[in-house]
mmCIF file of the N, C-alpha and C atoms, coordinates in Angstrom:
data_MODEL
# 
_entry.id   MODEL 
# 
loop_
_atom_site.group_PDB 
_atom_site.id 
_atom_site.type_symbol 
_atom_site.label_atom_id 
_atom_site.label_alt_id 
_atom_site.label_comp_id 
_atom_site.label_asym_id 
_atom_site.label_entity_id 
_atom_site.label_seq_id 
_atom_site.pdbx_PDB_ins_code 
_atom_site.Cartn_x 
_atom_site.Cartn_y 
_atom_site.Cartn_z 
_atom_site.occupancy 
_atom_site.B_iso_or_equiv 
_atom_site.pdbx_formal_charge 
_atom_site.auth_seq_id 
_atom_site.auth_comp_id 
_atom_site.auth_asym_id 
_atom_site.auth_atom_id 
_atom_site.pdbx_PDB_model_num 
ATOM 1   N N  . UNK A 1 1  ? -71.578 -57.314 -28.855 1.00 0.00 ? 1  UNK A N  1 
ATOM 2   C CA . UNK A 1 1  ? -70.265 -57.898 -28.737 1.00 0.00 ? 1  UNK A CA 1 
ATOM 3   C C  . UNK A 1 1  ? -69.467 -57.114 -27.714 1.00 0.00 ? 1  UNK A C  1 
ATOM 4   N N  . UNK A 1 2  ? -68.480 -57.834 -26.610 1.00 0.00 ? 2  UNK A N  1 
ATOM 5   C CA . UNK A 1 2  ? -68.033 -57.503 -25.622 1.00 0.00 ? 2  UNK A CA 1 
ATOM 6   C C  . UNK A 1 2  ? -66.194 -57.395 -25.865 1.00 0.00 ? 2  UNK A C  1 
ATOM 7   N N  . UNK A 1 3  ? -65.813 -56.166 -26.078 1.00 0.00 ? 3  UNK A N  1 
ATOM 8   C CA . UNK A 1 3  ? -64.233 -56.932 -26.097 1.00 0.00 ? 3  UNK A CA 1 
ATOM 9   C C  . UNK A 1 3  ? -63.496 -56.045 -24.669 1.00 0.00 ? 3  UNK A C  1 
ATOM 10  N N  . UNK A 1 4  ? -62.669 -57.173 -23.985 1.00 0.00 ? 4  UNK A N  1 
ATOM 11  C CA . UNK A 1 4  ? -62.013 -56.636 -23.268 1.00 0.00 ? 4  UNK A CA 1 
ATOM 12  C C  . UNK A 1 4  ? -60.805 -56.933 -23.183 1.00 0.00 ? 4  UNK A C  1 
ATOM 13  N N  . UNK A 1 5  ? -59.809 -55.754 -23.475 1.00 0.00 ? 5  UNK A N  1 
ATOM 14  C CA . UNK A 1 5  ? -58.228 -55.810 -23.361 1.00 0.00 ? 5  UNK A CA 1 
ATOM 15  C C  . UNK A 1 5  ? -57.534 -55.174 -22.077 1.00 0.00 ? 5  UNK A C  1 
ATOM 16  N N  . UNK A 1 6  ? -56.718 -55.968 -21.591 1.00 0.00 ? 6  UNK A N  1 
ATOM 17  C CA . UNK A 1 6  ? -56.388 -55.478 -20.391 1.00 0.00 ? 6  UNK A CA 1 
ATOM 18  C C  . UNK A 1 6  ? -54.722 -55.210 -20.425 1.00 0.00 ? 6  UNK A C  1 
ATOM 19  N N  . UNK A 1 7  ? -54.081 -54.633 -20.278 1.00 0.00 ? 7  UNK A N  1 
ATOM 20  C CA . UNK A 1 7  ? -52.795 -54.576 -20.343 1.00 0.00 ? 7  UNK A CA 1 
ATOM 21  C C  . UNK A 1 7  ? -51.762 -53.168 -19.185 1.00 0.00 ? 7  UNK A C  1 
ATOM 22  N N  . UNK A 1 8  ? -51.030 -53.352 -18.754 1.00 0.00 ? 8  UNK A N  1 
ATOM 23  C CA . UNK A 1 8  ? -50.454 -52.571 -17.516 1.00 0.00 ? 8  UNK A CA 1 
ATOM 24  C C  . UNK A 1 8  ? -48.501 -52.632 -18.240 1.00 0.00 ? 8  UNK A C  1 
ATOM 25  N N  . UNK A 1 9  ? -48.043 -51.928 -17.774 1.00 0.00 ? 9  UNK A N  1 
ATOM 26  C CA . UNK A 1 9  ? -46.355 -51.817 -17.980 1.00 0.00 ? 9  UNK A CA 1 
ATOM 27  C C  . UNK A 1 9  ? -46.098 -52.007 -16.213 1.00 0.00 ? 9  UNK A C  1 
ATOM 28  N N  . UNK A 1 10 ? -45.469 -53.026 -15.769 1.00 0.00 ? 10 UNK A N  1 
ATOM 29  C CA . UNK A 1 10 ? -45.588 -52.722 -14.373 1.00 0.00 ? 10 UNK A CA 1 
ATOM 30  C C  . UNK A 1 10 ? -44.106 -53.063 -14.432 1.00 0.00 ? 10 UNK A C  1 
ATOM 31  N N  . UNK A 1 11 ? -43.707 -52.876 -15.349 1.00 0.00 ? 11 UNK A N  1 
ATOM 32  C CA . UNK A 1 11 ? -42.138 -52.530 -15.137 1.00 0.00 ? 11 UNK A CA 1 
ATOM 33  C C  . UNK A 1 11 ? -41.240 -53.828 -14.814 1.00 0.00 ? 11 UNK A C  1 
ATOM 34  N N  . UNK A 1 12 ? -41.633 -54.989 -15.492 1.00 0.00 ? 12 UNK A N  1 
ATOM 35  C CA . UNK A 1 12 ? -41.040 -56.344 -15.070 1.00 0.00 ? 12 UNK A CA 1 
ATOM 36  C C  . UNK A 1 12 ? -41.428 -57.267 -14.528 1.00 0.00 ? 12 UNK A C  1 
ATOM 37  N N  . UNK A 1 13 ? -42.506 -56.712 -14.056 1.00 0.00 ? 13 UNK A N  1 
ATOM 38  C CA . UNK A 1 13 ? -42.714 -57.642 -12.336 1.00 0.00 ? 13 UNK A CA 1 
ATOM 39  C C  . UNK A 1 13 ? -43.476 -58.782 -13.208 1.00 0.00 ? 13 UNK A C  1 
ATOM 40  N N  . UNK A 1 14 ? -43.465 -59.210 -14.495 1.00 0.00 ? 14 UNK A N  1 
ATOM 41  C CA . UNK A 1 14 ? -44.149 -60.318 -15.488 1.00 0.00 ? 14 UNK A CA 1 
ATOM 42  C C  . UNK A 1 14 ? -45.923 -59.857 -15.935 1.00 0.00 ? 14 UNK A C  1 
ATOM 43  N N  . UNK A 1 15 ? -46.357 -60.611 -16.205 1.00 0.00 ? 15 UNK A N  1 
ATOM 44  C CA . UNK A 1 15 ? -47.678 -60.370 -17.086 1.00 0.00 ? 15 UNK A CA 1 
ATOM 45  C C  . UNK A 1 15 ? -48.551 -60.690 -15.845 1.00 0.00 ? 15 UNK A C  1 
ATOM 46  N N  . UNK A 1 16 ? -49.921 -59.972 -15.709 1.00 0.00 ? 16 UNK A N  1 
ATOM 47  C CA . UNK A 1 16 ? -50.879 -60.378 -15.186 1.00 0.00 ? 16 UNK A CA 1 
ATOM 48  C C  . UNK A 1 16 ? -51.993 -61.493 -16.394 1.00 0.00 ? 16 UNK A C  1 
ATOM 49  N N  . UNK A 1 17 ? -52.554 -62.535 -15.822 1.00 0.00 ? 17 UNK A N  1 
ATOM 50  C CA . UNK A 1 17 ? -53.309 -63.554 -16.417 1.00 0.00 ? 17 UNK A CA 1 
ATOM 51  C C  . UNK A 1 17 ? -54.171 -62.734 -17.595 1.00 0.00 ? 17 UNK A C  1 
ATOM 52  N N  . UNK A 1 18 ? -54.473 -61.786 -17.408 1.00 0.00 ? 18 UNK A N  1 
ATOM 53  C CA . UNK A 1 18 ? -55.363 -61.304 -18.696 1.00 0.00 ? 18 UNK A CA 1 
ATOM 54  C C  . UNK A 1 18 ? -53.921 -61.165 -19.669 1.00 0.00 ? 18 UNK A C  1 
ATOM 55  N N  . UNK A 1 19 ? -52.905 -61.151 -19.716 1.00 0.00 ? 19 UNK A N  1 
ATOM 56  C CA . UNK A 1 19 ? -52.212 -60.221 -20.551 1.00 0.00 ? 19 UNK A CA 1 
ATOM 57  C C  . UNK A 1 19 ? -51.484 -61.853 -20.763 1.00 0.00 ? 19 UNK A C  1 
ATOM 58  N N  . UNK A 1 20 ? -51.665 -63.037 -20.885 1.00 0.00 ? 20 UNK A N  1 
ATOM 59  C CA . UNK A 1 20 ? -50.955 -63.975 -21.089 1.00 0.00 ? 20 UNK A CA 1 
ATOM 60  C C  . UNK A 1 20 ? -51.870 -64.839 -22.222 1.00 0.00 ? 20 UNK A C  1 
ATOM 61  N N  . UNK A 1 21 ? -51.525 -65.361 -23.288 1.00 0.00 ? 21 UNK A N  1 
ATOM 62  C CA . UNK A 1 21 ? -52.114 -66.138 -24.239 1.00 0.00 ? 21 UNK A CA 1 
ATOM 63  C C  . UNK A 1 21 ? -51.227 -66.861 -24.848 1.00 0.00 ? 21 UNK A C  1 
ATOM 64  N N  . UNK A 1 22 ? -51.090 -68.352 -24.662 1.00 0.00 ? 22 UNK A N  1 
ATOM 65  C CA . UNK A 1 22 ? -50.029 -69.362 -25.078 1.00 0.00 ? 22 UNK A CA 1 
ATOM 66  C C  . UNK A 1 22 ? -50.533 -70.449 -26.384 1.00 0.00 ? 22 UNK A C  1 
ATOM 67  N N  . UNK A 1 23 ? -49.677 -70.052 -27.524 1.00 0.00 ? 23 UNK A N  1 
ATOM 68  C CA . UNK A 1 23 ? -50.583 -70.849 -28.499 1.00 0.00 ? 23 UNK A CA 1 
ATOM 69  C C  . UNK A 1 23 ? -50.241 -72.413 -28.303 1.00 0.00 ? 23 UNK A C  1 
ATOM 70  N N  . UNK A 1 24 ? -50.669 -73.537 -28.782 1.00 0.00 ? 24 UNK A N  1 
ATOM 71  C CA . UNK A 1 24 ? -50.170 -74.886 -28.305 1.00 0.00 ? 24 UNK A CA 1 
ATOM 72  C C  . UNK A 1 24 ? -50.494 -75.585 -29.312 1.00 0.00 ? 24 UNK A C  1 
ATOM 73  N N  . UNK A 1 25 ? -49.689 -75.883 -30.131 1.00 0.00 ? 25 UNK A N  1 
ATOM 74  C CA . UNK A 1 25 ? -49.566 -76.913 -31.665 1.00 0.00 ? 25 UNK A CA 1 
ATOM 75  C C  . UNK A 1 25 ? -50.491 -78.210 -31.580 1.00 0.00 ? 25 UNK A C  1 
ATOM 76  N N  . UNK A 1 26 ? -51.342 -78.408 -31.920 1.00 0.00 ? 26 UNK A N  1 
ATOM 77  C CA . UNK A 1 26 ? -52.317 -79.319 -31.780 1.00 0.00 ? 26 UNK A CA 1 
ATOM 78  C C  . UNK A 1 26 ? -52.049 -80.427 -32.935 1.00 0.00 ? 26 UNK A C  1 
ATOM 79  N N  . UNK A 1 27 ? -51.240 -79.970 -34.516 1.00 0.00 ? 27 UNK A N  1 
ATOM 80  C CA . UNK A 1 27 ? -50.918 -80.964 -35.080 1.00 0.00 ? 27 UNK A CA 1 
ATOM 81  C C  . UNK A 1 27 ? -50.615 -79.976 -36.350 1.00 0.00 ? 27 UNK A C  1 
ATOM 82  N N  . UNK A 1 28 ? -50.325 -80.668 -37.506 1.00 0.00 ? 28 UNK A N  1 
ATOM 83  C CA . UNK A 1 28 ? -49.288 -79.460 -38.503 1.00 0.00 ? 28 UNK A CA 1 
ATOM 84  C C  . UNK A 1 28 ? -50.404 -78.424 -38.364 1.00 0.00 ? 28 UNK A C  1 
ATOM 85  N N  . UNK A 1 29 ? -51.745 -78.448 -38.849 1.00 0.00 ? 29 UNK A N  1 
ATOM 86  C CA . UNK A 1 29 ? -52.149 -77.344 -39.260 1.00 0.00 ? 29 UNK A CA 1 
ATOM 87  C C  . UNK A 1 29 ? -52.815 -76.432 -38.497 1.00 0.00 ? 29 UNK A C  1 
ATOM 88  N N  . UNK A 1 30 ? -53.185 -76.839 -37.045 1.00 0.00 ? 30 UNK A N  1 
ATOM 89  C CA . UNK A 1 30 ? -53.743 -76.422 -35.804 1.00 0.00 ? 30 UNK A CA 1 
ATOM 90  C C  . UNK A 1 30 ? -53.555 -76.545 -34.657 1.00 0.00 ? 30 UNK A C  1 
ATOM 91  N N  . UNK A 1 31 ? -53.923 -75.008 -34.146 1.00 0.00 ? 31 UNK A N  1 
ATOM 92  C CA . UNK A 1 31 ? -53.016 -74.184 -32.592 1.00 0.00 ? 31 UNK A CA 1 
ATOM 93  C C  . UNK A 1 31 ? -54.259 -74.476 -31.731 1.00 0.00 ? 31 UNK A C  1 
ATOM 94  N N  . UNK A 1 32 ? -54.144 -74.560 -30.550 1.00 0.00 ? 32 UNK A N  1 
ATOM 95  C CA . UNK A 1 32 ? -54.907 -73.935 -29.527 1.00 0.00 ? 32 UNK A CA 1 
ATOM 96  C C  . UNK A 1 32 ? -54.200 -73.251 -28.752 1.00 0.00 ? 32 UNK A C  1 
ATOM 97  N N  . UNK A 1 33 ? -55.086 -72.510 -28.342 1.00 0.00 ? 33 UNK A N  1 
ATOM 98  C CA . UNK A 1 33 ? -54.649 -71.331 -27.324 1.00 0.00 ? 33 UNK A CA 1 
ATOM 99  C C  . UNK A 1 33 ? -55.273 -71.158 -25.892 1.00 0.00 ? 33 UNK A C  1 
ATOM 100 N N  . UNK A 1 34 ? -54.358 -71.128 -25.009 1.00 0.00 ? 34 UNK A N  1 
ATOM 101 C CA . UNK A 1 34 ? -54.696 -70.928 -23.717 1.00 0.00 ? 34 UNK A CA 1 
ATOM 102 C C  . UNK A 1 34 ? -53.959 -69.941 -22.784 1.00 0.00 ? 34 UNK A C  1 
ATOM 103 N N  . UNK A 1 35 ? -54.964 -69.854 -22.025 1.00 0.00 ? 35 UNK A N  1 
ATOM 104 C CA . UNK A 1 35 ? -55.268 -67.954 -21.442 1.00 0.00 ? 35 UNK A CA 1 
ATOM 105 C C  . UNK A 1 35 ? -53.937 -67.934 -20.207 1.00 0.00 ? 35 UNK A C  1 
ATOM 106 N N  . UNK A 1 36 ? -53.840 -66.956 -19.714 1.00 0.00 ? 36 UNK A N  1 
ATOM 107 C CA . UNK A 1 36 ? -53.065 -67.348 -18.354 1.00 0.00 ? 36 UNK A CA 1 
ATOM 108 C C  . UNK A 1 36 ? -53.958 -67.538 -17.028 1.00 0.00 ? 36 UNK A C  1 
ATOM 109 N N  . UNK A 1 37 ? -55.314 -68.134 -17.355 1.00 0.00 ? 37 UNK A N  1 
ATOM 110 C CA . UNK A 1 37 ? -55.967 -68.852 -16.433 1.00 0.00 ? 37 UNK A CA 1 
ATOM 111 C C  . UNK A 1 37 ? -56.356 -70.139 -16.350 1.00 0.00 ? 37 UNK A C  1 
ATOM 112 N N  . UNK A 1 38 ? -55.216 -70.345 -17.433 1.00 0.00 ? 38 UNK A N  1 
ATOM 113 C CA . UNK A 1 38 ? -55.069 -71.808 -17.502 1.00 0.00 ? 38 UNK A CA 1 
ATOM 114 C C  . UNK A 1 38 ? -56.265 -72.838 -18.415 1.00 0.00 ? 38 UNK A C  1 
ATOM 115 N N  . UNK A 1 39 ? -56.963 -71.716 -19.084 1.00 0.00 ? 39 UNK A N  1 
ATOM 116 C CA . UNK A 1 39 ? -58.314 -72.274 -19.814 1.00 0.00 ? 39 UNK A CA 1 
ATOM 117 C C  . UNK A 1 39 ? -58.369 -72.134 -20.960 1.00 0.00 ? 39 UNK A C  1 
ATOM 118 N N  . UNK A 1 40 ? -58.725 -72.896 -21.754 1.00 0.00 ? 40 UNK A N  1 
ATOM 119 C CA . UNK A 1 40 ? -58.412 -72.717 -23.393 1.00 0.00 ? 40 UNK A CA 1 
ATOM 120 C C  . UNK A 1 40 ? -59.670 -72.238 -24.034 1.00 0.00 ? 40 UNK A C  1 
ATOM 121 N N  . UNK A 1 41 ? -59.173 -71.324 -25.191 1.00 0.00 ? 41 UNK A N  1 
ATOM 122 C CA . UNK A 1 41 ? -59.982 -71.175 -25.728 1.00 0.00 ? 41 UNK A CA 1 
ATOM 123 C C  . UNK A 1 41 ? -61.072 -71.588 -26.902 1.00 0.00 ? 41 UNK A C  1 
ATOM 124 N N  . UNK A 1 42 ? -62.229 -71.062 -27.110 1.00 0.00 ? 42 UNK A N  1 
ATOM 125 C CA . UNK A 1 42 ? -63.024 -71.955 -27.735 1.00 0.00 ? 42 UNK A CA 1 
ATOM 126 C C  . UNK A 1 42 ? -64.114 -71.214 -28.331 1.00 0.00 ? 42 UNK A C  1 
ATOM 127 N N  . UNK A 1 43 ? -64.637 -71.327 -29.214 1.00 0.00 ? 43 UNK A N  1 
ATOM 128 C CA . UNK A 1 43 ? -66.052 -70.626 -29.947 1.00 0.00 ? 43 UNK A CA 1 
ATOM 129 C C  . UNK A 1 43 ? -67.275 -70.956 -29.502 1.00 0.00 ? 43 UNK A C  1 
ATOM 130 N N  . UNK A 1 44 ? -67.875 -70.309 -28.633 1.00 0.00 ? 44 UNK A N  1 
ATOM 131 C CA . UNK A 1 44 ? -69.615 -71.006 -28.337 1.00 0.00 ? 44 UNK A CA 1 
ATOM 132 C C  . UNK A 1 44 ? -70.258 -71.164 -29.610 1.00 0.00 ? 44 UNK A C  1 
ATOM 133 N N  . UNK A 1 45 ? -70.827 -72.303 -29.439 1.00 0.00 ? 45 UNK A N  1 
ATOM 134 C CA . UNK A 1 45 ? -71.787 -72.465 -30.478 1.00 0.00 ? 45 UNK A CA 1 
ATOM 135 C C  . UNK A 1 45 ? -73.330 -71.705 -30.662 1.00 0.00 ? 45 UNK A C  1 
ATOM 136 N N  . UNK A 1 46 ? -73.387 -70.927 -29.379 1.00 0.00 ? 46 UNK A N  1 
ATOM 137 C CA . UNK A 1 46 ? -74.768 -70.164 -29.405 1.00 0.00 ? 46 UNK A CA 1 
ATOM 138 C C  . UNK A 1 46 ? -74.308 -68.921 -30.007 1.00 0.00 ? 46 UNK A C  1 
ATOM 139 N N  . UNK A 1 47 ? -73.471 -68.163 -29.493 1.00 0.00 ? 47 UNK A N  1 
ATOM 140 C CA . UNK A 1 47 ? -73.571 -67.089 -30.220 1.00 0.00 ? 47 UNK A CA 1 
ATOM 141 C C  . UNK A 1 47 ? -72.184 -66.468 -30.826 1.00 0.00 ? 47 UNK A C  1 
ATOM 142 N N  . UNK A 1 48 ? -71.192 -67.411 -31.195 1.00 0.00 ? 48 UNK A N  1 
ATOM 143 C CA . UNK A 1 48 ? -70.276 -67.167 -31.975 1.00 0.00 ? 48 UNK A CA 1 
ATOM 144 C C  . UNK A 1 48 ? -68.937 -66.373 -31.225 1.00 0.00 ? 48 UNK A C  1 
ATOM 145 N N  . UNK A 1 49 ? -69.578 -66.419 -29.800 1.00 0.00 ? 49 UNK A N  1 
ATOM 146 C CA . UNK A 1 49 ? -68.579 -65.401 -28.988 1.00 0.00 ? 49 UNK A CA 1 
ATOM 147 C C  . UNK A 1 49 ? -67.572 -66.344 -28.564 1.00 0.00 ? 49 UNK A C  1 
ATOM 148 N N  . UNK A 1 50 ? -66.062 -65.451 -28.881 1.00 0.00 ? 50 UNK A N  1 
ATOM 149 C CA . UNK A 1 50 ? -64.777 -66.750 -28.151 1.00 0.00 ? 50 UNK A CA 1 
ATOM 150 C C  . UNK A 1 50 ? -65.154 -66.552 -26.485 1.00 0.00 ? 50 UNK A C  1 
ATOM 151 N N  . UNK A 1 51 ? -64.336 -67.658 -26.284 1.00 0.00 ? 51 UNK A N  1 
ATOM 152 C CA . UNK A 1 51 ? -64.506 -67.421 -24.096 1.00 0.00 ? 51 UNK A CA 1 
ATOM 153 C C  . UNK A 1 51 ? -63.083 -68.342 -23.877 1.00 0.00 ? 51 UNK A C  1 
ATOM 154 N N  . UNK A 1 52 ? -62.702 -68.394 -23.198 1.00 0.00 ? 52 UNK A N  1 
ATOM 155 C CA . UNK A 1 52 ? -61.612 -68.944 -22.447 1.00 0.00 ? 52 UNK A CA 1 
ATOM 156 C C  . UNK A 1 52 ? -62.373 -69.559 -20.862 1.00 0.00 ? 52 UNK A C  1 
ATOM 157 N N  . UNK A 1 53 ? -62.753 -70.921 -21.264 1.00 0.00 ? 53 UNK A N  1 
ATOM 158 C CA . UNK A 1 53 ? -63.981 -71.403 -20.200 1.00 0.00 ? 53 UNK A CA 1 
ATOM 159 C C  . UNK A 1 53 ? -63.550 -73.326 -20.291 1.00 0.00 ? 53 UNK A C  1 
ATOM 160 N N  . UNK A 1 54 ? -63.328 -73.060 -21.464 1.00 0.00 ? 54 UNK A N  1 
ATOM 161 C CA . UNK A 1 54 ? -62.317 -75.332 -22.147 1.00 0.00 ? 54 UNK A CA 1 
ATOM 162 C C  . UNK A 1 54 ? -61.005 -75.230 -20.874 1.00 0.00 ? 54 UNK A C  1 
ATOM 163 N N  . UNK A 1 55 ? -61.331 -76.487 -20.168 1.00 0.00 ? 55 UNK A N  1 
ATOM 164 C CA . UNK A 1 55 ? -60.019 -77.178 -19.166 1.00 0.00 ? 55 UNK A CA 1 
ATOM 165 C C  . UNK A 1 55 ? -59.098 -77.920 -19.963 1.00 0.00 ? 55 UNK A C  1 
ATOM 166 N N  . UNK A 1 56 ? -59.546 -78.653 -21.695 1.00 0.00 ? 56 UNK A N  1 
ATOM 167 C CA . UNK A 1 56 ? -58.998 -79.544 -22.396 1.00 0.00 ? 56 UNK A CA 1 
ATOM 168 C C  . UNK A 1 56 ? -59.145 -78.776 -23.516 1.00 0.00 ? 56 UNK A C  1 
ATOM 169 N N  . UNK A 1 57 ? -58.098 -79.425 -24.860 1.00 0.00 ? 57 UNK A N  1 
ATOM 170 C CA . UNK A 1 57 ? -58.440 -79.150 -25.818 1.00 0.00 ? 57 UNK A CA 1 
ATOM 171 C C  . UNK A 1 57 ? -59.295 -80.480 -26.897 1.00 0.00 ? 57 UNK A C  1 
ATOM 172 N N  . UNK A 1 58 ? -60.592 -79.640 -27.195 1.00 0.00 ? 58 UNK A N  1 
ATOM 173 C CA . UNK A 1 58 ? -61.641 -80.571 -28.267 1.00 0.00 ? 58 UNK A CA 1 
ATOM 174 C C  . UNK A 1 58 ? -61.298 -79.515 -29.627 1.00 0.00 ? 58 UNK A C  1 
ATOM 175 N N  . UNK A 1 59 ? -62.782 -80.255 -30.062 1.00 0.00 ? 59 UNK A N  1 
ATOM 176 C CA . UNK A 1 59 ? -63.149 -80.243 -31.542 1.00 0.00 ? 59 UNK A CA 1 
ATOM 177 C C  . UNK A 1 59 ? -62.812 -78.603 -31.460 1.00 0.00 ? 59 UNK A C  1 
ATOM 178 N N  . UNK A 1 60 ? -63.708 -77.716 -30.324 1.00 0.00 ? 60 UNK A N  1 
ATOM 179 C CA . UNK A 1 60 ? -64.038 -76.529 -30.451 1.00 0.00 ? 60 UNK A CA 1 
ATOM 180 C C  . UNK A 1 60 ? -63.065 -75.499 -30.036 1.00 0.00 ? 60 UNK A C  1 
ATOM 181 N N  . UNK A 1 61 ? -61.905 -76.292 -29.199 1.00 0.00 ? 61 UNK A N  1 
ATOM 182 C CA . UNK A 1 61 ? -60.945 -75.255 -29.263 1.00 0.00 ? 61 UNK A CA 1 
ATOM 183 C C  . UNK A 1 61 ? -59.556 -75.200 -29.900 1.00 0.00 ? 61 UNK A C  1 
ATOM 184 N N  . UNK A 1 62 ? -59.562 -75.826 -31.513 1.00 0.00 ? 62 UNK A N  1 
ATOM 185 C CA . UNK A 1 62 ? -58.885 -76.214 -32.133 1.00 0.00 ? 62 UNK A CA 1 
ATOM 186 C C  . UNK A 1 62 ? -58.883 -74.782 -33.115 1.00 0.00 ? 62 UNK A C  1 
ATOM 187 N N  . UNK A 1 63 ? -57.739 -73.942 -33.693 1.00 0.00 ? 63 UNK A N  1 
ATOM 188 C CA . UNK A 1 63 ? -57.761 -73.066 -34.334 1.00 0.00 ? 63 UNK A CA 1 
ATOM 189 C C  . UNK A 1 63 ? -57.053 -73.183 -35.715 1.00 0.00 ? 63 UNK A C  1 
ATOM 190 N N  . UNK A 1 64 ? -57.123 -72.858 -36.679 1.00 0.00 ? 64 UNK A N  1 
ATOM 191 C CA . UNK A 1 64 ? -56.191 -73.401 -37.882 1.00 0.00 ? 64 UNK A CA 1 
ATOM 192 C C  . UNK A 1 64 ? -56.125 -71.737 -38.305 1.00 0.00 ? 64 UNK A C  1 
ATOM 193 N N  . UNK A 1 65 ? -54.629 -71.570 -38.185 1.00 0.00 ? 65 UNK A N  1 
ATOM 194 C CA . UNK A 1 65 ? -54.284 -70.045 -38.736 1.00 0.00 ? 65 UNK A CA 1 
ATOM 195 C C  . UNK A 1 65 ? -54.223 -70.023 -40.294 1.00 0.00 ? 65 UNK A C  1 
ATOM 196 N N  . UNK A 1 66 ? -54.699 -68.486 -40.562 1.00 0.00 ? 66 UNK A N  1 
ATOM 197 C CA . UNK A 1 66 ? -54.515 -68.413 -41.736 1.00 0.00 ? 66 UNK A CA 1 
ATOM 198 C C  . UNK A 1 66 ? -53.847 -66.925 -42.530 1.00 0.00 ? 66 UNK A C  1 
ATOM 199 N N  . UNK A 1 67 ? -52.365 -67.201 -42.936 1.00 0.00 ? 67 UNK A N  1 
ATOM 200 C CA . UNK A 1 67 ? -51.700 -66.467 -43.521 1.00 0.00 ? 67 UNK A CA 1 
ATOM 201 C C  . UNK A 1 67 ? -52.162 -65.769 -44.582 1.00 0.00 ? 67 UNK A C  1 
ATOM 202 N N  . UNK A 1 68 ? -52.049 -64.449 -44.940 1.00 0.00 ? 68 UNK A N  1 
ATOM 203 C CA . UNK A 1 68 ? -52.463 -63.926 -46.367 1.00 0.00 ? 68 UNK A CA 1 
ATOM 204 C C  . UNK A 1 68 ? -51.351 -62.980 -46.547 1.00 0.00 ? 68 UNK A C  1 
ATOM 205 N N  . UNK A 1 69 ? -51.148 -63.012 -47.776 1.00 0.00 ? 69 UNK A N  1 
ATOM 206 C CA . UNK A 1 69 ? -49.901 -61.798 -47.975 1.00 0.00 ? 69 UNK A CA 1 
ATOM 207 C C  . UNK A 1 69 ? -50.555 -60.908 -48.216 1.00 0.00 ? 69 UNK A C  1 
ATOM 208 N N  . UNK A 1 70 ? -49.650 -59.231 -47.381 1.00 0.00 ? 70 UNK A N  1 
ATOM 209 C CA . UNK A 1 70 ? -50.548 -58.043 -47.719 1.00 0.00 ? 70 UNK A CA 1 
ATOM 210 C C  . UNK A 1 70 ? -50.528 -57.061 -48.893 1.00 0.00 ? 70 UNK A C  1 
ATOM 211 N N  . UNK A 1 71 ? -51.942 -56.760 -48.978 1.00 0.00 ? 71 UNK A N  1 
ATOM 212 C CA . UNK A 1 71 ? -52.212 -55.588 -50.287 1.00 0.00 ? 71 UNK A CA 1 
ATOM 213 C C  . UNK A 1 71 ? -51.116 -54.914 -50.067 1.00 0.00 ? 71 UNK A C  1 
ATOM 214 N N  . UNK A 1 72 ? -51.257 -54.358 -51.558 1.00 0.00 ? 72 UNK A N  1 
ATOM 215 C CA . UNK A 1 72 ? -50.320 -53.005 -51.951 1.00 0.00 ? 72 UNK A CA 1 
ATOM 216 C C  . UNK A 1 72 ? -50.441 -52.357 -50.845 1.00 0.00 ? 72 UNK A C  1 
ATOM 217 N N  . UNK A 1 73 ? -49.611 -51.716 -50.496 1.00 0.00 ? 73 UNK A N  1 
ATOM 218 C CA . UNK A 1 73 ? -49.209 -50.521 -49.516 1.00 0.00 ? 73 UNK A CA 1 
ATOM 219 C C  . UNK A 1 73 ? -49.124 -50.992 -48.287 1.00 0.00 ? 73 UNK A C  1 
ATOM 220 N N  . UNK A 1 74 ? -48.932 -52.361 -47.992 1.00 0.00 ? 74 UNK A N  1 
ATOM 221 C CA . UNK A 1 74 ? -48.978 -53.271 -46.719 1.00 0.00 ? 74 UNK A CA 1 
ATOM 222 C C  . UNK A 1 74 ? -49.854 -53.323 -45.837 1.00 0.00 ? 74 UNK A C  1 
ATOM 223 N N  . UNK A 1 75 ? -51.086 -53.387 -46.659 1.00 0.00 ? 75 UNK A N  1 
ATOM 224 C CA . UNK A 1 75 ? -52.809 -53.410 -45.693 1.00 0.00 ? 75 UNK A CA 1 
ATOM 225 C C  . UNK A 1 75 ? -52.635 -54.664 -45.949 1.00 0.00 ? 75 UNK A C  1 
ATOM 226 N N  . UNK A 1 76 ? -53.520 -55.094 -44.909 1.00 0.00 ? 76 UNK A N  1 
ATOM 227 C CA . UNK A 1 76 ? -54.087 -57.026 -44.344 1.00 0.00 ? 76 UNK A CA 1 
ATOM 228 C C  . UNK A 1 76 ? -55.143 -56.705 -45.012 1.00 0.00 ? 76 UNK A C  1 
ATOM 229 N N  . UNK A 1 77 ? -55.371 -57.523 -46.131 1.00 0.00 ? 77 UNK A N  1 
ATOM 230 C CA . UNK A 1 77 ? -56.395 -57.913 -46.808 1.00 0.00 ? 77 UNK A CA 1 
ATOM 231 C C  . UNK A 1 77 ? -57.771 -57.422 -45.451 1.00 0.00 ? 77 UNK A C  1 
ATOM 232 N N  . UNK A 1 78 ? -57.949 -58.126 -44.203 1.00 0.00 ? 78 UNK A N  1 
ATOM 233 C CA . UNK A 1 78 ? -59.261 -57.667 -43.570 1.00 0.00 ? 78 UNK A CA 1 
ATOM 234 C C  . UNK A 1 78 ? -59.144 -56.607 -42.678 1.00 0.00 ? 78 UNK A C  1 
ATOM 235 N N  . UNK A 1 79 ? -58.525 -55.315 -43.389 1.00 0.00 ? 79 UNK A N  1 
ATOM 236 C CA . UNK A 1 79 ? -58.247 -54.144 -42.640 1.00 0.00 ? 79 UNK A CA 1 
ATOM 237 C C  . UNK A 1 79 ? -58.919 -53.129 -43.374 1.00 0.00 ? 79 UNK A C  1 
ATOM 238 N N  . UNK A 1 80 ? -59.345 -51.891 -43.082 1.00 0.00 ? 80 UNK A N  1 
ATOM 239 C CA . UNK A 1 80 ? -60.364 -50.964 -43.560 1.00 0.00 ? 80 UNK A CA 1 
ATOM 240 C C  . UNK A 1 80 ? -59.327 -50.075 -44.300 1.00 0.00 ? 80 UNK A C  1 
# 
């Protein structure tokens, strides 16, 4: 598994495309999200890896968030 985060303080001058992610209401219960390269994101079906590679939003780049209230001591339930 590959993760890459990119992020800079350049002092105003706005976000570079890695550092931009726009969620987009697809209907009550689901977002999609698209990159600041203008490509949405989506789950491959081969190996489970997200990519930002969808020009449209389908079946596969449809996301449905999911809220959990946190454990005692204000841990996210999927935090170590």
């Amino acid at each position: 598994m590959q993760l890459h985060v990119h992020w800079f303080d350049n002092a105003g001058a706005g976000p570079d495309p890695e550092e931009v992610l726009l969620a987009v209401k697809v209907n009550d219960t689901k977002v999609a999200f698209k990159s600041g390269y203008n490509k949405y994101l989506k789950v491959d079906g081969r190996d489970g890896a997200v990519k930002g590679i969808a020009d449209a939003v389908g079946a596969m780049e449809q996301w449905e968030p999911v809220f959990q209230v946190p454990l005692e001591g204000g841990r996210c339930p999927c935090s170590k």
